[in-house]
N, CA, C and O atoms as a MOPAC input file, in Angstrom:
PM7 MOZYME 1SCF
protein

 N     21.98200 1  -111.59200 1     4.93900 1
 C     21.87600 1  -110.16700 1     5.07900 1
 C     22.99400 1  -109.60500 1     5.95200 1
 O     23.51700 1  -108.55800 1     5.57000 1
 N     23.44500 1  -110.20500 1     7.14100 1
 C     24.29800 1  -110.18700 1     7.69400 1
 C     25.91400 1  -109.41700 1     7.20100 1
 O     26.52200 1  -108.40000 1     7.53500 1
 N     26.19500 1  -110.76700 1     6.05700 1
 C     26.92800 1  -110.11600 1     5.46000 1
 C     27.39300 1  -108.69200 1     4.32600 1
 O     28.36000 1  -107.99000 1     4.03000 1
 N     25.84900 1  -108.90800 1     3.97300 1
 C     26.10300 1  -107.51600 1     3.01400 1
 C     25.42600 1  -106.54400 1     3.80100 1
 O     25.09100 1  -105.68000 1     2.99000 1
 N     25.01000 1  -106.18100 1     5.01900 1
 C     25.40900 1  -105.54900 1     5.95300 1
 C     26.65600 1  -105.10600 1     6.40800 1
 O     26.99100 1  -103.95600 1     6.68900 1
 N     27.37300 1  -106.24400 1     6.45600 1
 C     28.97000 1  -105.66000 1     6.82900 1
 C     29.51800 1  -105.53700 1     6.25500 1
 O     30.66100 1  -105.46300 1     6.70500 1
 N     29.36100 1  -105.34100 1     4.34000 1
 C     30.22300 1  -105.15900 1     3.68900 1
 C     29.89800 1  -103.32400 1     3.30600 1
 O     30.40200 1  -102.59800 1     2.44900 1
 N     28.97900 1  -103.08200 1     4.23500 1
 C     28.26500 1  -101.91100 1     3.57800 1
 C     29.57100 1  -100.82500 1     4.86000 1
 O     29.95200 1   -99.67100 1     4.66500 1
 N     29.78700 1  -101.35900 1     5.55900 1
 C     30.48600 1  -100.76200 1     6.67000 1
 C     32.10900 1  -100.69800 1     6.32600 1
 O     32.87500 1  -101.64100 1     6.53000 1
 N     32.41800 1   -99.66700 1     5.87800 1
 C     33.70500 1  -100.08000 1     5.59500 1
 C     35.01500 1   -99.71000 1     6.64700 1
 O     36.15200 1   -99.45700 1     6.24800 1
 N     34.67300 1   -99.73200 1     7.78800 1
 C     36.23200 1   -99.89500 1     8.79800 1
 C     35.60500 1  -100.97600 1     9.70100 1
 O     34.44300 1  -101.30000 1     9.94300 1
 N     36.80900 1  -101.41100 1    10.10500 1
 C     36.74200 1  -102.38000 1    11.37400 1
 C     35.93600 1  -102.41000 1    12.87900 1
 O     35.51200 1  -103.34000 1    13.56500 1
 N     35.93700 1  -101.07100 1    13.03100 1
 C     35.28600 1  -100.70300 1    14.41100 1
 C     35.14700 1   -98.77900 1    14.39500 1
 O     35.73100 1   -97.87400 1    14.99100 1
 N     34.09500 1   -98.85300 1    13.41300 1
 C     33.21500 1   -97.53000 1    13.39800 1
 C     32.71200 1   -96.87600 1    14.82300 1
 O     32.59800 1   -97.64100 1    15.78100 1
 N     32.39300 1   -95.40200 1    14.99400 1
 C     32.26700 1   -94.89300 1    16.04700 1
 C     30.95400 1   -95.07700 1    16.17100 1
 O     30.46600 1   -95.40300 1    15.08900 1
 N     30.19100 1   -95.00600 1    17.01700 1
 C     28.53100 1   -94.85800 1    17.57900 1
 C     28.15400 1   -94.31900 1    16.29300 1
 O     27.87000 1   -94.80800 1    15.19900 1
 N     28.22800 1   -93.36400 1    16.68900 1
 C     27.95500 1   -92.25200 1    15.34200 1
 C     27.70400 1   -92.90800 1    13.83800 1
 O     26.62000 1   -93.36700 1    13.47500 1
 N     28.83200 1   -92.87000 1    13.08300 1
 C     28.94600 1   -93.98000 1    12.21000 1
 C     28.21400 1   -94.79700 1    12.27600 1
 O     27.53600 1   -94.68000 1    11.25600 1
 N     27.72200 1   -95.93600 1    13.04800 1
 C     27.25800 1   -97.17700 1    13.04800 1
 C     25.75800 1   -97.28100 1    13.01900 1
 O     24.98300 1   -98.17800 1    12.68700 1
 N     25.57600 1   -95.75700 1    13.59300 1
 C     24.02500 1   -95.48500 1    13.82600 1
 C     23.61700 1   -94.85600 1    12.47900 1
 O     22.40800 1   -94.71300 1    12.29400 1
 N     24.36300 1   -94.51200 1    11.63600 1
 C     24.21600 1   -93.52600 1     9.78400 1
 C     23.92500 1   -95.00600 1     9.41900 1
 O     22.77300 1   -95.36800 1     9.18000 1
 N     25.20600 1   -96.04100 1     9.36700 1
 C     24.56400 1   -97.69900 1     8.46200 1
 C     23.59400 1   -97.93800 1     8.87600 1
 O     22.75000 1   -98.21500 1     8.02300 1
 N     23.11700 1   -97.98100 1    10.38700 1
 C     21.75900 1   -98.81800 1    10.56200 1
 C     20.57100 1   -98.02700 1    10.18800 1
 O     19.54100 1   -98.62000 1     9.86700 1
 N     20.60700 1   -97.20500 1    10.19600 1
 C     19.74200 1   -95.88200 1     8.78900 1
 C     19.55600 1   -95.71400 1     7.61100 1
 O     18.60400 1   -95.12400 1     7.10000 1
 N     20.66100 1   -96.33900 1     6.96000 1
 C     20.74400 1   -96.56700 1     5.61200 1
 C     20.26300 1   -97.96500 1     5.33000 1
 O     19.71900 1   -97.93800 1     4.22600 1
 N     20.23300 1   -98.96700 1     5.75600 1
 C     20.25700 1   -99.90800 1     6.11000 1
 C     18.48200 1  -100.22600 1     6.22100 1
 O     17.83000 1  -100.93400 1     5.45300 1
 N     18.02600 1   -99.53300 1     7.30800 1
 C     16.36500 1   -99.75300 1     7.22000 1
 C     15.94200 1   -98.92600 1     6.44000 1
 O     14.82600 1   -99.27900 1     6.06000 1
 N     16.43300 1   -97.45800 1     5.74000 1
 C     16.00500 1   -97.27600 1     4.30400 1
 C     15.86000 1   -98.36600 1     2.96400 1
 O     15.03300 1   -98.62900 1     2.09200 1
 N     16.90800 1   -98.70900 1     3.30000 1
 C     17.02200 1  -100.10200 1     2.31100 1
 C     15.75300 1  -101.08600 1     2.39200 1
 O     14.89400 1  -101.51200 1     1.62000 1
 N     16.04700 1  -101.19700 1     3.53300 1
 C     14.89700 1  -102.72300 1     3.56400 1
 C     13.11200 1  -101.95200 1     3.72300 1
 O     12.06100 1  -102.50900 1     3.40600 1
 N     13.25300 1  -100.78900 1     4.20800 1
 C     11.69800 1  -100.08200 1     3.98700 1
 C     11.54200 1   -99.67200 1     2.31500 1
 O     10.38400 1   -99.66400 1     1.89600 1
 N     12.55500 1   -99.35800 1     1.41200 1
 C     11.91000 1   -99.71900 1     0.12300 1
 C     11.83700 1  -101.06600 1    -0.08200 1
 O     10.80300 1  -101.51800 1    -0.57400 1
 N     12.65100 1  -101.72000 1     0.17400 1
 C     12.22000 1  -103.45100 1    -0.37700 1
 C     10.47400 1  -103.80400 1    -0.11000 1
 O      9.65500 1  -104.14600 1    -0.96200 1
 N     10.30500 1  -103.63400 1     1.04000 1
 C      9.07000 1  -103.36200 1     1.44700 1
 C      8.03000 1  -102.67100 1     0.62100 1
 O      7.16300 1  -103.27400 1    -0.01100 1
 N      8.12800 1  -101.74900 1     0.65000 1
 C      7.64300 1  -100.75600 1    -0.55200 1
 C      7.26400 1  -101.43200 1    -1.80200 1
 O      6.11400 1  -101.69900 1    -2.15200 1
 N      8.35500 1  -101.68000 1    -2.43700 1
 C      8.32300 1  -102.43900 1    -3.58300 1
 C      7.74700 1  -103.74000 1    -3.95900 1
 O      7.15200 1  -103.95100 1    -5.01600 1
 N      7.98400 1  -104.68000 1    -2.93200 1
 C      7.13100 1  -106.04800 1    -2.57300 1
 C      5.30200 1  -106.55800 1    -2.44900 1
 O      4.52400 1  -107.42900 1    -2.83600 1
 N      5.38000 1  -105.03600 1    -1.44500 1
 C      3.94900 1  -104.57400 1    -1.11900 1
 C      2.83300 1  -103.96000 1    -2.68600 1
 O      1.61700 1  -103.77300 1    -2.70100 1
 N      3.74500 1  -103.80600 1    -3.71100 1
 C      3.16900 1  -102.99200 1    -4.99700 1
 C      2.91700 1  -103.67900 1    -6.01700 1
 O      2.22100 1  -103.46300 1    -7.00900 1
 N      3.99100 1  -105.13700 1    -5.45800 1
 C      3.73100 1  -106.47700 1    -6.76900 1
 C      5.17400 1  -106.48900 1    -7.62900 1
 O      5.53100 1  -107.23400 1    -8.54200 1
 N      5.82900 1  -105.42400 1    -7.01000 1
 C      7.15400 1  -105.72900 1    -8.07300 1
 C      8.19700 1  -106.62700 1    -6.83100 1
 O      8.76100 1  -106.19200 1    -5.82700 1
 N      8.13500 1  -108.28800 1    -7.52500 1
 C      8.72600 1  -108.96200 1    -7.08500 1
 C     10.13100 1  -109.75500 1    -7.08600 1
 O      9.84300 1  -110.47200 1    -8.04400 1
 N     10.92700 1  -110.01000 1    -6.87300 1
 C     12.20500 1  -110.68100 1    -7.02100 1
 C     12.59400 1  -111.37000 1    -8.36600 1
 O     11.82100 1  -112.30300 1    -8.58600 1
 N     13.52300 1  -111.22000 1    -9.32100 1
 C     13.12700 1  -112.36000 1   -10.28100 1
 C     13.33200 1  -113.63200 1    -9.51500 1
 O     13.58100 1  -113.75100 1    -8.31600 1
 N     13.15900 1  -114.70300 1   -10.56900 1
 C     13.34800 1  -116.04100 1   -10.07800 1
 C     14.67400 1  -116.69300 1   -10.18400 1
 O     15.29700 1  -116.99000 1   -11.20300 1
 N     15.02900 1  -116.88000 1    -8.77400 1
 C     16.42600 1  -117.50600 1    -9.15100 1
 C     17.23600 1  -118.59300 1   -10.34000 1
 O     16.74700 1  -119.60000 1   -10.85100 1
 N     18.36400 1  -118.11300 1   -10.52400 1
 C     19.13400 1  -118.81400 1   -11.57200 1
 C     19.19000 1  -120.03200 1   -11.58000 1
 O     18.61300 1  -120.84200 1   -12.30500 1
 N     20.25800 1  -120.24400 1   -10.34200 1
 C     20.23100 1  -121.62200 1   -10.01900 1
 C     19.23400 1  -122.88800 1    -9.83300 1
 O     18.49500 1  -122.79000 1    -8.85300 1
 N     19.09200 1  -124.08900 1   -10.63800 1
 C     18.07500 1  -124.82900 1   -10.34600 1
 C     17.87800 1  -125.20000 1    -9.00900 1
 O     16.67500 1  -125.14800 1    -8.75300 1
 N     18.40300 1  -125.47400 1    -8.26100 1
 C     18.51500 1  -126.21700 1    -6.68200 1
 C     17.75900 1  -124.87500 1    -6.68200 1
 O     16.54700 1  -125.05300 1    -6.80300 1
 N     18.22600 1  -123.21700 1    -6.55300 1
 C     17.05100 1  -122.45600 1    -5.68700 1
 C     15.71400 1  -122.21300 1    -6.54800 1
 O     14.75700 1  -121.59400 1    -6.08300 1
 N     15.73300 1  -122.72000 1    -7.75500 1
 C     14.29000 1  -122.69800 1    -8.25000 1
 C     13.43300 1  -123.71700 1    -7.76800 1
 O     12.25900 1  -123.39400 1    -7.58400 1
 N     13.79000 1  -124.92900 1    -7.51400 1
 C     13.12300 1  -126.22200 1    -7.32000 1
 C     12.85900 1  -125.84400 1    -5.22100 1
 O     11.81700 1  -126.28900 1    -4.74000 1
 N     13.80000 1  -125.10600 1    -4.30000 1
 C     13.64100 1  -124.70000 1    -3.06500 1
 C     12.22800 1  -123.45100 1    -3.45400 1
 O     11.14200 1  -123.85300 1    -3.03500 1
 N     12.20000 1  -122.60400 1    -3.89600 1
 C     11.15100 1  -121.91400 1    -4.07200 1
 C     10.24300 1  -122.81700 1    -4.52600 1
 O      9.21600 1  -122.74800 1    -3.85000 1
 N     10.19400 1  -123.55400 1    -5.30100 1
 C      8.50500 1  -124.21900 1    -5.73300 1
 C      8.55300 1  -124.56100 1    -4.48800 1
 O      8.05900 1  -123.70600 1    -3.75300 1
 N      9.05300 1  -125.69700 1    -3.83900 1
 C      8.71400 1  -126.31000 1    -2.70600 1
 C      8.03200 1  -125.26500 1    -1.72500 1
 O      7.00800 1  -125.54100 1    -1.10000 1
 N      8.76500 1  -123.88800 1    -1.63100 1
 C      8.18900 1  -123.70600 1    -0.47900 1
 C      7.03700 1  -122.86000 1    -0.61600 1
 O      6.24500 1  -122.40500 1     0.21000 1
 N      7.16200 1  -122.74100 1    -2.14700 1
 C      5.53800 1  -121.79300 1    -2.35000 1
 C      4.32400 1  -123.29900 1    -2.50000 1
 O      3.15500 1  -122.91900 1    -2.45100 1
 N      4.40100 1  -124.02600 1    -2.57700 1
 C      3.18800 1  -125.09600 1    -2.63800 1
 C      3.40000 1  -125.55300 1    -1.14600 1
 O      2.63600 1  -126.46500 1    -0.83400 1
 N      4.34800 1  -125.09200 1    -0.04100 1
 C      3.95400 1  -125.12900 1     1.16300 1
 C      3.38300 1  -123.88300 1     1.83800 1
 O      2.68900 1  -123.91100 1     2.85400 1
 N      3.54500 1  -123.39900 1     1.54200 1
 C      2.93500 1  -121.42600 1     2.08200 1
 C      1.34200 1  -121.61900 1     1.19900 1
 O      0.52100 1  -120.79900 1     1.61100 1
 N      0.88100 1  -122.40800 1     0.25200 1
 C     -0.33500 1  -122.37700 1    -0.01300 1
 C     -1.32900 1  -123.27900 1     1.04800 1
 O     -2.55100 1  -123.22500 1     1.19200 1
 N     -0.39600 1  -124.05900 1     1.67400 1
 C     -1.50500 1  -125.06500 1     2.64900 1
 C     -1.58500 1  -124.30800 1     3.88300 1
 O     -1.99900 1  -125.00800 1     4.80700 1
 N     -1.27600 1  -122.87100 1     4.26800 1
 C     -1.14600 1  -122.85900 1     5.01600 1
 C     -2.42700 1  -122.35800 1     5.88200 1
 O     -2.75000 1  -121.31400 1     5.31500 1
 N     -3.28300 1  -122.55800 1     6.91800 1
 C     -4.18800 1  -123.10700 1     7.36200 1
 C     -5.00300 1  -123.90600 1     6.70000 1
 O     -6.10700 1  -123.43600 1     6.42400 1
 N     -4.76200 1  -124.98700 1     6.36800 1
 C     -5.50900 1  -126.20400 1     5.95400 1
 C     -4.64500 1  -127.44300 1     6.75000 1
 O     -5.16500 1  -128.48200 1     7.15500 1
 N     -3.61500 1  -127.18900 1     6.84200 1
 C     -2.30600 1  -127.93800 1     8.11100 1
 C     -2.99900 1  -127.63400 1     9.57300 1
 O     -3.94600 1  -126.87400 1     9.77200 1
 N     -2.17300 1  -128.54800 1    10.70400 1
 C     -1.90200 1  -127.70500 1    11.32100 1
 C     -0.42000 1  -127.51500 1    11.51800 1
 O      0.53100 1  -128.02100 1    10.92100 1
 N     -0.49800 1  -126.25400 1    12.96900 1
 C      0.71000 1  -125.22400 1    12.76400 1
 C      1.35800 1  -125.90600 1    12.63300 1
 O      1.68100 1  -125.85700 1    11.44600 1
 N      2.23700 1  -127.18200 1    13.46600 1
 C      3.08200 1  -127.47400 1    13.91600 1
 C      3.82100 1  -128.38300 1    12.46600 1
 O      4.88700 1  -128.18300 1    11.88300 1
 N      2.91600 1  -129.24700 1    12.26700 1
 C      3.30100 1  -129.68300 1    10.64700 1
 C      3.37900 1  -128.49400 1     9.85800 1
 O      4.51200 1  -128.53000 1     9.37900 1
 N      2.85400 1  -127.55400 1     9.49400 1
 C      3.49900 1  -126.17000 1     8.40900 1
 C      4.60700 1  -125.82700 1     9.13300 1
 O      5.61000 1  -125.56200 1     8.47000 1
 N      4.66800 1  -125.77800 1    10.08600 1
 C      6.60700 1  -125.23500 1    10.62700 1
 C      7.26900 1  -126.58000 1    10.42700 1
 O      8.47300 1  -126.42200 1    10.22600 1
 N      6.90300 1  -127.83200 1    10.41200 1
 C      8.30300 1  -128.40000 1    10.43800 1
 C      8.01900 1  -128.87200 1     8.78100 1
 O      8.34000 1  -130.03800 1     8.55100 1
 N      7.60900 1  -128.30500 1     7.93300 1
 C      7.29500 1  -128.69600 1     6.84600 1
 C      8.45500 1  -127.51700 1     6.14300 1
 O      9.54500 1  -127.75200 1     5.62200 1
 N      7.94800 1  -126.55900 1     6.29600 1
 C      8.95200 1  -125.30500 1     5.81700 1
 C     10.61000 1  -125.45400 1     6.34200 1
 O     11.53400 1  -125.39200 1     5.53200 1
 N     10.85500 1  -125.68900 1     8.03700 1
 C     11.93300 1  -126.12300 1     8.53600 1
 C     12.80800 1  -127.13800 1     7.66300 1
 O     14.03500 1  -127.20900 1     7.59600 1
 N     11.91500 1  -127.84000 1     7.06700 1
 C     12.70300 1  -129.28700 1     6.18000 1
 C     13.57500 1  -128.75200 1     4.79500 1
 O     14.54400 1  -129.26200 1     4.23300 1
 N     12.84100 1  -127.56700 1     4.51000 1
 C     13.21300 1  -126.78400 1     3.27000 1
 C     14.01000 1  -125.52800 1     3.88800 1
 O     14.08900 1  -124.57800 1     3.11000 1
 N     14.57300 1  -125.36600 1     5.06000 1
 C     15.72000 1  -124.24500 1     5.25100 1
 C     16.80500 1  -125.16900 1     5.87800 1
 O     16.77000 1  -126.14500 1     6.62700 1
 N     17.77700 1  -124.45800 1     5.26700 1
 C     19.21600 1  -124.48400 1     5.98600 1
 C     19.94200 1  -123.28400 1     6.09600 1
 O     19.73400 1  -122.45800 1     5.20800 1
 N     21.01500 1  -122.90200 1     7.27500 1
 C     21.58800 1  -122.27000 1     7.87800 1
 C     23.01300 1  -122.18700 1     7.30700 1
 O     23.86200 1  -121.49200 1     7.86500 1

């Protein structure tokens, strides 16, 4: 997100002003995503196999979740992210 955040900014070093309009536009953005998520209209399913086979994994881990405990569901999900 990071990045297409900063691609949304187009100079190098915007004034206050400026910077405070993106971060406005910006949580407009992500308060419809919200919106939309919350209504059932969901993401399609990714293209790539590697991120289809990362989503199964981590939706048949988000289903155990209190039947675990915490500490195994976090390092269970942890095993399935990278940075």
């Amino acid at each position: 997100m990071a990045s297409q955040f900063s691609k949304t900014i187009v100079c190098h070093h915007p004034s206050v002003y400026k910077l405070i309009g993106y971060f406005l536009k910006e949580q407009d953005k992500v308060e419809i995503d919200i919106a939309r998520f919350q209504t059932g209209n969901r993401q399609p399913e990714a293209s790539k196999s590697k991120y289809i086979q990362l989503n199964r994994r981590l939706s048949a881990i988000v289903e155990t979740y209190g039947d675990t405990e915490c500490i195994d569901y976090l390092r269970a999900v942890s095993y399935n992210l990278t940075l």
